[in-house]
Each structure stands twice: as structure tokens, then as C-alpha cells.
C-alpha positions as YAML, in Angstrom:
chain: A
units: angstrom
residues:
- id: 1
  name: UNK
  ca: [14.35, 2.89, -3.98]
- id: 2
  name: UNK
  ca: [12.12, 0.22, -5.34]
- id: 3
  name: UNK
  ca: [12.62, -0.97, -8.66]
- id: 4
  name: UNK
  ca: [9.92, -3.34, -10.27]
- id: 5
  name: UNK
  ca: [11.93, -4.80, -13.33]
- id: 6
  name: UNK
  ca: [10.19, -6.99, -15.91]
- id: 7
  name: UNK
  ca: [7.72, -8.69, -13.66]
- id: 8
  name: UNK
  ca: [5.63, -10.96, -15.37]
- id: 9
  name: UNK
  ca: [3.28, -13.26, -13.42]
- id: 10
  name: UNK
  ca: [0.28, -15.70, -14.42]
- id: 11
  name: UNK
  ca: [-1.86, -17.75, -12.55]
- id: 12
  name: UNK
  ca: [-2.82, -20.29, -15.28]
- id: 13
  name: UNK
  ca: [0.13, -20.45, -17.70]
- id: 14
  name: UNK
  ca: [-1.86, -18.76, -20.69]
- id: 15
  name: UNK
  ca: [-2.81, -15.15, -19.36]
- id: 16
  name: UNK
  ca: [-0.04, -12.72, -17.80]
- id: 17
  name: UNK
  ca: [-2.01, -11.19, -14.56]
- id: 18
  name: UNK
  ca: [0.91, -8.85, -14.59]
- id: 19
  name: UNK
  ca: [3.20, -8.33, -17.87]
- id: 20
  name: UNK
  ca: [6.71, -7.24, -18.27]
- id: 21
  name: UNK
  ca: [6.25, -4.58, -15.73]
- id: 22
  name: UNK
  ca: [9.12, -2.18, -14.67]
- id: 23
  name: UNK
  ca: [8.13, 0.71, -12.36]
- id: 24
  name: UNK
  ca: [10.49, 2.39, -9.80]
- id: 25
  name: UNK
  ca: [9.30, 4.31, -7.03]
- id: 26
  name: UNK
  ca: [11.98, 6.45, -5.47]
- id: 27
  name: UNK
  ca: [12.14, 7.78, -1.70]
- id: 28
  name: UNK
  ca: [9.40, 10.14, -0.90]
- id: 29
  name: UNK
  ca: [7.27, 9.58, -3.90]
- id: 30
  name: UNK
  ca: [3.88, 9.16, -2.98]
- id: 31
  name: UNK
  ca: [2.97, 6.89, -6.01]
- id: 32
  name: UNK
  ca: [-1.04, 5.85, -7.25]
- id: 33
  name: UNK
  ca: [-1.36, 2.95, -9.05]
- id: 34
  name: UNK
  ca: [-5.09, 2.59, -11.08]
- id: 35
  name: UNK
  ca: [-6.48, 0.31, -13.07]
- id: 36
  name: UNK
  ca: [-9.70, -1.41, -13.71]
- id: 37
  name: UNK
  ca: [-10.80, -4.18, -11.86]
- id: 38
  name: UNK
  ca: [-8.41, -7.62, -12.86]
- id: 39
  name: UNK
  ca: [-6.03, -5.21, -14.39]
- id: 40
  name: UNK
  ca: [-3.02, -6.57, -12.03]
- id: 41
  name: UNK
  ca: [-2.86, -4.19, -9.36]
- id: 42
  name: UNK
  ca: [-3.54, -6.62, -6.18]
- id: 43
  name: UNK
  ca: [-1.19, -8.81, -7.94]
- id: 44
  name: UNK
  ca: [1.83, -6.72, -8.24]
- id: 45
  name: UNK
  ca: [1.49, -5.17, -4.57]
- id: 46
  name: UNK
  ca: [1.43, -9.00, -3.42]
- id: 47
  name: UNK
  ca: [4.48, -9.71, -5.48]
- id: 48
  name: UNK
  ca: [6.18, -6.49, -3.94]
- id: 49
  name: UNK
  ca: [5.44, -8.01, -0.54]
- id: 50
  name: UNK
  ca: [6.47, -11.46, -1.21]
- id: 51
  name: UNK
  ca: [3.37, -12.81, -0.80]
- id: 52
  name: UNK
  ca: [2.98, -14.26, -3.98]
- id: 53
  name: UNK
  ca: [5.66, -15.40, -6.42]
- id: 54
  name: UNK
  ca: [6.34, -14.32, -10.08]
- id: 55
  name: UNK
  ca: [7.59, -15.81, -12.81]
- id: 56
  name: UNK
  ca: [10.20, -13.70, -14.24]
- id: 57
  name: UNK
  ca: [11.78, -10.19, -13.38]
- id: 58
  name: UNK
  ca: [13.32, -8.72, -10.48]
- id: 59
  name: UNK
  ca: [11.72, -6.97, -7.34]
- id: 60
  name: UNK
  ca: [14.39, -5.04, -5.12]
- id: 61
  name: UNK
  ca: [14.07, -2.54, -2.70]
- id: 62
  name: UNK
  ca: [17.33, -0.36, -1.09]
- id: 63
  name: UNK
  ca: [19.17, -3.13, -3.00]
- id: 64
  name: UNK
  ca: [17.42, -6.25, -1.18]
- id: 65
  name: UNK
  ca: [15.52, -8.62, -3.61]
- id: 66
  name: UNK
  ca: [12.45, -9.86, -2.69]
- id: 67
  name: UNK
  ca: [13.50, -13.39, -4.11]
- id: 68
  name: UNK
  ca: [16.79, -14.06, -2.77]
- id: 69
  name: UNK
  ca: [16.67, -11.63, 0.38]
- id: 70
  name: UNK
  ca: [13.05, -11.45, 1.39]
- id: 71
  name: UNK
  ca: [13.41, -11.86, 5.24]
- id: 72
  name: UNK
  ca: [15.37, -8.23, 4.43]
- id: 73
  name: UNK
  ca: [13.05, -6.34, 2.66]
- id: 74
  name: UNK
  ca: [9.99, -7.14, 4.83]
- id: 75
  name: UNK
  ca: [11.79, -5.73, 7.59]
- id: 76
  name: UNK
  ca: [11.66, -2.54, 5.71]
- id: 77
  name: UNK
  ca: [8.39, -2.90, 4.11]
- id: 78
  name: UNK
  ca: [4.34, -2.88, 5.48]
- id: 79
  name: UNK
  ca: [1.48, -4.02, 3.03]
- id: 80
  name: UNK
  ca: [-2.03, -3.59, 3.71]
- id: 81
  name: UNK
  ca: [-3.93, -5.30, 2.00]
- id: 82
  name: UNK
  ca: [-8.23, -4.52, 0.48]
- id: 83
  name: UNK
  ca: [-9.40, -6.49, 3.37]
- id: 84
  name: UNK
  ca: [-8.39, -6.67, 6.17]
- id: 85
  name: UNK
  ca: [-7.87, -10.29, 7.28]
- id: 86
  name: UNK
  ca: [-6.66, -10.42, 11.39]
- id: 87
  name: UNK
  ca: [-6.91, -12.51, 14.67]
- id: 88
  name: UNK
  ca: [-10.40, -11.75, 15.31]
- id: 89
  name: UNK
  ca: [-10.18, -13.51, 18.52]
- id: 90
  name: UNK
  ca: [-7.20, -11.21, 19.62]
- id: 91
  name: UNK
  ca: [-8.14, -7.66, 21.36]
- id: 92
  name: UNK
  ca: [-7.16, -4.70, 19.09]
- id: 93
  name: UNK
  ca: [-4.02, -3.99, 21.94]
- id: 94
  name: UNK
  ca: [-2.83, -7.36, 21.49]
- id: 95
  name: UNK
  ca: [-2.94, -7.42, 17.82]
- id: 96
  name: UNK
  ca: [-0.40, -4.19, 17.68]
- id: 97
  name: UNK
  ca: [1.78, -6.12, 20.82]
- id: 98
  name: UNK
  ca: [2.31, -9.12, 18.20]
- id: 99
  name: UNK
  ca: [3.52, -7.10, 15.34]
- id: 100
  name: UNK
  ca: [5.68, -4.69, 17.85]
- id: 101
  name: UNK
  ca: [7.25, -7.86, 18.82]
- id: 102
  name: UNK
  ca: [7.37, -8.75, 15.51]
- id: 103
  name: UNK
  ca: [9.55, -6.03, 14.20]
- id: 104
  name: UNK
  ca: [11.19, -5.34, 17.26]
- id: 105
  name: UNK
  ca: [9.72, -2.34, 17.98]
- id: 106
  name: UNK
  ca: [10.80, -1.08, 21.76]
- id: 107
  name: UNK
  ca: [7.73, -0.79, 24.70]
- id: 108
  name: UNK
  ca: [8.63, 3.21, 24.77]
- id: 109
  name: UNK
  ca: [8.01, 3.66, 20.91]
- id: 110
  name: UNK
  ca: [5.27, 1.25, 20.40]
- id: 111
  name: UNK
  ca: [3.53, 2.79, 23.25]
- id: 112
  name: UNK
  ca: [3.97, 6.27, 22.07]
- id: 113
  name: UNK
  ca: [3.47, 5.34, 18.06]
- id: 114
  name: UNK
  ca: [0.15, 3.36, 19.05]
- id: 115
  name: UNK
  ca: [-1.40, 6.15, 21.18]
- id: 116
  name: UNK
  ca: [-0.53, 8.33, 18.80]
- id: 117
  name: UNK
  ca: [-2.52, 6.75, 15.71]
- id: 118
  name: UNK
  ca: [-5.07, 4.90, 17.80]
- id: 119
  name: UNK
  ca: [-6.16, 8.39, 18.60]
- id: 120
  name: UNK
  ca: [-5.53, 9.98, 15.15]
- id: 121
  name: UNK
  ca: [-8.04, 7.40, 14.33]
- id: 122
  name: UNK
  ca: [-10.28, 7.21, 17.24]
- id: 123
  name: UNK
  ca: [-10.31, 3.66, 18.33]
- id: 124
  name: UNK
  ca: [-8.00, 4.62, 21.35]
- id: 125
  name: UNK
  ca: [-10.99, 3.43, 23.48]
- id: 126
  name: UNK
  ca: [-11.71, 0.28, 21.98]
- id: 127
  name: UNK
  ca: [-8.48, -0.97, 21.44]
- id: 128
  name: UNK
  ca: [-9.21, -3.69, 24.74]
- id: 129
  name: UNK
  ca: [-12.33, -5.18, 23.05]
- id: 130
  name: UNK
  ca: [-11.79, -8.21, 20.93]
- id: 131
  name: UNK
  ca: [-11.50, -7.34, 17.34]
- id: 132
  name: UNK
  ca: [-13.93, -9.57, 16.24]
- id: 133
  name: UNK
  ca: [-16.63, -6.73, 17.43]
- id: 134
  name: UNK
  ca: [-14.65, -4.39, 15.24]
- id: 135
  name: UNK
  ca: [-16.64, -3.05, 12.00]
- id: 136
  name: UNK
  ca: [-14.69, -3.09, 8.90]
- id: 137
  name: UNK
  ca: [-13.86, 0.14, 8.84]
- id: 138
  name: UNK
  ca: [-12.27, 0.04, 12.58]
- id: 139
  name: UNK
  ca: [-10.20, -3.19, 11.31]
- id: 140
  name: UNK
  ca: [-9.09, -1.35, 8.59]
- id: 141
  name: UNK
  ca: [-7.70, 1.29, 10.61]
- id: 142
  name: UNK
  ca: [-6.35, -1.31, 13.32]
- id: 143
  name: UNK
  ca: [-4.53, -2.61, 10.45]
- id: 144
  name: UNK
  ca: [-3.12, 0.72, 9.24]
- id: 145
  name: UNK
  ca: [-1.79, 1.53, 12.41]
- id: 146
  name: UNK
  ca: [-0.27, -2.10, 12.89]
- id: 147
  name: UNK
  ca: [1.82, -0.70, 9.49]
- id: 148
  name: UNK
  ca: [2.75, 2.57, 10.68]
- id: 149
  name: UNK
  ca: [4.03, 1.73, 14.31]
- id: 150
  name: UNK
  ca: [7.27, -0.01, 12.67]
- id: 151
  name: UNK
  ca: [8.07, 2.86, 10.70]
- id: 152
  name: UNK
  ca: [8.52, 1.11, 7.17]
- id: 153
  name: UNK
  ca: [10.08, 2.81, 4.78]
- id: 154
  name: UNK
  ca: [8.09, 1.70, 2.02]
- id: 155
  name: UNK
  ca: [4.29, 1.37, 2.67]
- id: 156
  name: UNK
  ca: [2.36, -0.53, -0.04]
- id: 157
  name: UNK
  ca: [-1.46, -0.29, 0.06]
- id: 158
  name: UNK
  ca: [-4.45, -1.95, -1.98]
- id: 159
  name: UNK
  ca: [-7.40, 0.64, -1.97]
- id: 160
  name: UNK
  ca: [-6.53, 2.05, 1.93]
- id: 161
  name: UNK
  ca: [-9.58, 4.71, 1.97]
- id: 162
  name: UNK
  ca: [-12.19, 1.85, 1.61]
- id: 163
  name: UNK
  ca: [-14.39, 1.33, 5.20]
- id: 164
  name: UNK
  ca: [-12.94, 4.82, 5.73]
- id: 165
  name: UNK
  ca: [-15.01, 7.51, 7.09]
- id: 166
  name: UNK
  ca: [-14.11, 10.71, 5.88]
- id: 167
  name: UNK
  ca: [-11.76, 11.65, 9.28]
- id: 168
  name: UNK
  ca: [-10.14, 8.59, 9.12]
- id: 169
  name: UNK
  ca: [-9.11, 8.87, 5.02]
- id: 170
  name: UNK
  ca: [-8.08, 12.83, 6.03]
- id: 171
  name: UNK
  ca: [-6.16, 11.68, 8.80]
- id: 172
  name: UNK
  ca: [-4.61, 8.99, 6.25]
- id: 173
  name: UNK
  ca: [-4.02, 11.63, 3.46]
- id: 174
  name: UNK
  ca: [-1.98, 13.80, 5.99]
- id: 175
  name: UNK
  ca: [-0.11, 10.70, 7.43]
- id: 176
  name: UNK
  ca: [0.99, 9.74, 4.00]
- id: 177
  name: UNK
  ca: [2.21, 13.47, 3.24]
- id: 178
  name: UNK
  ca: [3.97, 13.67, 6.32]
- id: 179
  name: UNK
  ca: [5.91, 9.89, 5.97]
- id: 180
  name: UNK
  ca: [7.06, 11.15, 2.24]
- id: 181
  name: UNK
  ca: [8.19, 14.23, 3.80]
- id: 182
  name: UNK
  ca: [10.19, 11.94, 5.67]
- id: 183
  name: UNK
  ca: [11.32, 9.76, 2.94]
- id: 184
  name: UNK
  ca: [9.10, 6.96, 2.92]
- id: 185
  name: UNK
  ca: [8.00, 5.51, -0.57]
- id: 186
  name: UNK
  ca: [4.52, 4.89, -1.12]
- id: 187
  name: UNK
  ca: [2.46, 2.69, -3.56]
- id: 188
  name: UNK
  ca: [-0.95, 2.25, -3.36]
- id: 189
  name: UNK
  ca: [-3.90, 0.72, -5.51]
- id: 190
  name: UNK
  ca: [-7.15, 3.00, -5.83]
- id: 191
  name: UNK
  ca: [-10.32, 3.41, -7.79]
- id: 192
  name: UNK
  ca: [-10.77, 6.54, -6.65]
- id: 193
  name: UNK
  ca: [-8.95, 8.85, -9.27]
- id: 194
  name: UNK
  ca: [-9.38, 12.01, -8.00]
- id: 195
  name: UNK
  ca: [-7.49, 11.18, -4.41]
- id: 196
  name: UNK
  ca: [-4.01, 10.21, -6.76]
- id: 197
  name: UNK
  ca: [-4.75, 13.83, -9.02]
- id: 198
  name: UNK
  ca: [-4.87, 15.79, -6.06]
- id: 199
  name: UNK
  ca: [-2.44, 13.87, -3.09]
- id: 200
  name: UNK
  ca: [0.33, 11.99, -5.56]
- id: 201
  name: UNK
  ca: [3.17, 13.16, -6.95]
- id: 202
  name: UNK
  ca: [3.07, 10.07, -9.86]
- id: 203
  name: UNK
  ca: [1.12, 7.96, -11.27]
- id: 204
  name: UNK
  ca: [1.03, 4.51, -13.19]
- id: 205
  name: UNK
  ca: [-2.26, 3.20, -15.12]
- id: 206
  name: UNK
  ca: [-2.03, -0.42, -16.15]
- id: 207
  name: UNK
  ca: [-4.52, -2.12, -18.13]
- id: 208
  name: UNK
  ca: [-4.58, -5.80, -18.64]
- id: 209
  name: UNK
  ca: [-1.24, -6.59, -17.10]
- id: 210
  name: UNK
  ca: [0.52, -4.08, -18.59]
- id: 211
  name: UNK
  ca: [2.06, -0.71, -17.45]
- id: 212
  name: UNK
  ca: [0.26, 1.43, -20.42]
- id: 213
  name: UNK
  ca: [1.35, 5.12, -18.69]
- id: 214
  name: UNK
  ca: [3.60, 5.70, -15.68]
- id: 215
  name: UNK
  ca: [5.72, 9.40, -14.31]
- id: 216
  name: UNK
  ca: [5.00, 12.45, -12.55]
- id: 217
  name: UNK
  ca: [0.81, 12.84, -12.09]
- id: 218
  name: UNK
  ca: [1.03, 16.34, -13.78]
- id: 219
  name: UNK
  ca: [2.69, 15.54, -16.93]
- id: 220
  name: UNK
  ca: [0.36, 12.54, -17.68]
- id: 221
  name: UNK
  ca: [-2.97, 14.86, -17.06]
- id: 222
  name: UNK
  ca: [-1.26, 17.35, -18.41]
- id: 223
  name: UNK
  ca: [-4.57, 20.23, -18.99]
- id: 224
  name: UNK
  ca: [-7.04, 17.25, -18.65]
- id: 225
  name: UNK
  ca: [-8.09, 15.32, -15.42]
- id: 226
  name: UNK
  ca: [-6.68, 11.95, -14.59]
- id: 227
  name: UNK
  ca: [-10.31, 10.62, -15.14]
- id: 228
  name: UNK
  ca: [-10.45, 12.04, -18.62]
- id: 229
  name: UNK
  ca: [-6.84, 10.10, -19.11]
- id: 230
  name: UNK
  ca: [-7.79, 7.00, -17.49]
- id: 231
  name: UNK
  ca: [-11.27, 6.85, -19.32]
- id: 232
  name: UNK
  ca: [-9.33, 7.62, -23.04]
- id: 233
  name: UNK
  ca: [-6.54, 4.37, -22.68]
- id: 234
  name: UNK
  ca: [-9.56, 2.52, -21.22]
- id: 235
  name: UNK
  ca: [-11.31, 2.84, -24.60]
- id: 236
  name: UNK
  ca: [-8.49, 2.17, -26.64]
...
């Protein structure tokens, strides 16, 4: 379980980026987080990660905090991040050697877990070029896999369908059903409203650093769409 508990975190002192927010995501949950643009999204999946600090609050996940135990929950955890920012002078194989050796993955299982998703995604055949001649949208699925091949058991994405073609983000969709079937937690950032209506189970919408509706997707549409929701507390 990952419980977010009174984060608060500002860049400048004056302005909370995120404010007093407490969220917990529980095993399975496949969890969307929206907001408008600067609303605090990147900013709490980075804190989540470690790979920014806050200023007050709590981040723990399966009873590991992020502050005083972080070597322990990134073993359990994979981010990926809006934009995919890799070793562009590193083949796409290499890339997923270094983070199998990384989290200990053994040769068996990363060779079995990278066939698997390199074909899923169809770069299987251009996995030995250098990933500098990668498009975005192949890096962004080299990246996915390198987050899937060590099995995390809580996956935390900002926007993952962006630079995906419509395969890949169905491909994604039914890996991320199939991982929460399994008992992996997931929270990811999107703009696009009507992928968390349809594919999550909850929901949180913040606006301006703060967590302004959060639970179960259907209770907080209720007989509207999540557009209609997010559009109404946008305009308050």
C-alpha cells in the first residue's frame, strides 16, 4: 500500500507546488491522477520516487518511507517519467542489461521478460541499434519495458500514452490490467480523461496543489462523465 500523507512541497518558499496532500493507493488499484497543467502532478510522482524532496508529510510504501528507507522502496518501485531521458549512446539491448543488473534481475527472466515486451511493443528488431536513432515514441516504449522487466510492484507514470501509437497504448492498457490483476498498484498522470473513466478503478483531481476530489472513478462521475467533473471544479 502506498500512503501519501500530508505532502506539501514548494519550490520557492511562497507557493505550495503540492499542498497537504494525502492519497493512498492500495494493491491492485489502477489509480488516474488529472489535473491541469502546473497543478502538481509531475511533482508528487517525483516525490513518490524520491527524486525530489518535500517539505513536510510522509511518503511510505509496504511500510518503507521514502525519506528514511529510500534505497527500499525503489527496489519495489519503477517511475517513468513524460520524457523519456536515456543513454542515447547505449543500444536499446544494453540499456535493459543495465537496469537488469540494476535490480538484479536473473539472465533467464530478463531474457524472457524483455522478449516478451520488446515484441508486445514491436521494437524486438531494433533493440541492437543505438537508441539515439530511436523516435520518441520507440524511447518511450524502451523505457516502459526497462520498468516492467523488474516486476515493481508499484508502477508510477507521468502521461505514459504520449509518443504512443495506438498498438502500443492498447498493448499498455492491457499490461496495466493484467499487473493489477496481479496486485501491482498503479498511479499515473494523464490529460487524457477518458482513458482513467474507462481503464481506472479511482481517481484523484488536484487543482493548484491541492487534492480537490479523490475515490473510486464511478462514484465521483457518478451519471456524468469525468470530463463534465473535471471541467465543473476547474471553473470553480
Amino acid at each position: 500500500m502506498l500512503i501519501i500523507d500530508h505532502v506539501t512541497k514548494s519550490y520557492d518558499g511562497k507557493k505550495n507546488a503540492c499542498d497537504n496532500v494525502s492519497l493512498t493507493i492500495e494493491p491492485g488499484d489502477l489509480y488516474g491522477f488529472v489535473g491541469h497543467n502546473g497543478a502538481g502532478k509531475t511533482t508528487l510522482l517525483k516525490s513518490i520516487s524520491g527524486i525530489i524532496d518535500f517539505d513536510s508529510g510522509e511518503i511510505t510504501f509496504q511500510g518503507f518511507s521514502i525519506k528514511k528507507e529510500p534505497l527500499k522502496l525503489k527496489e519495489l518501485i519503477a517511475y517513468i517519467p513524460d520524457n523519456p531521458d536515456i543513454y542515447e549512446s547505449l543500444t536499446g539491448i544494453q540499456y535493459l542489461e543495465f537496469i537488469a543488473d540494476v535490480f538484479k534481475i536473473s539472465i533467464i527472466d530478463r531474457q524472457q521478460l524483455v522478449e516478451k515486451y520488446a515484441g508486445l511493443f514491436e521494437i524486438l528488431n531494433v533493440l541492437n541499434n543505438p537508441i539515439s536513432s530511436y523516435s520518441h515514441g520507440m524511447k518511450q516504449k524502451l523505457v516502459i519495458i526497462s520498468a516492467l522487466i523488474h516486476k515493481p510492484k508499484l508502477l508510477l507514470l507521468d502521461e505514459p500514452f504520449v509518443g504512443l501509437d495506438p498498438k502500443a497504448s492498447f498493448q499498455l492498457k492491457e499490461i496495466f490490467k493484467d499487473m493489477c490483476a496481479k496486485g501491482t498498484a498503479i498511479f499515473f498522470s494523464t490529460h487524457v480523461l477518458e482513458v482513467v473513466e474507462k481503464l481506472c478503478n479511482k481517481v484523484a483531481i488536484i487543482k493548484q496543489g491541492k487534492i480537490v476530489a479523490s475515490g473510486n472513478t464511478q462514484d465521483i462521475i457518478q451519471n456524468k462523465s469525468l470530463e463534465h467533473i473535471f471541467m465543473e471544479i476547474q471553473s470553480e
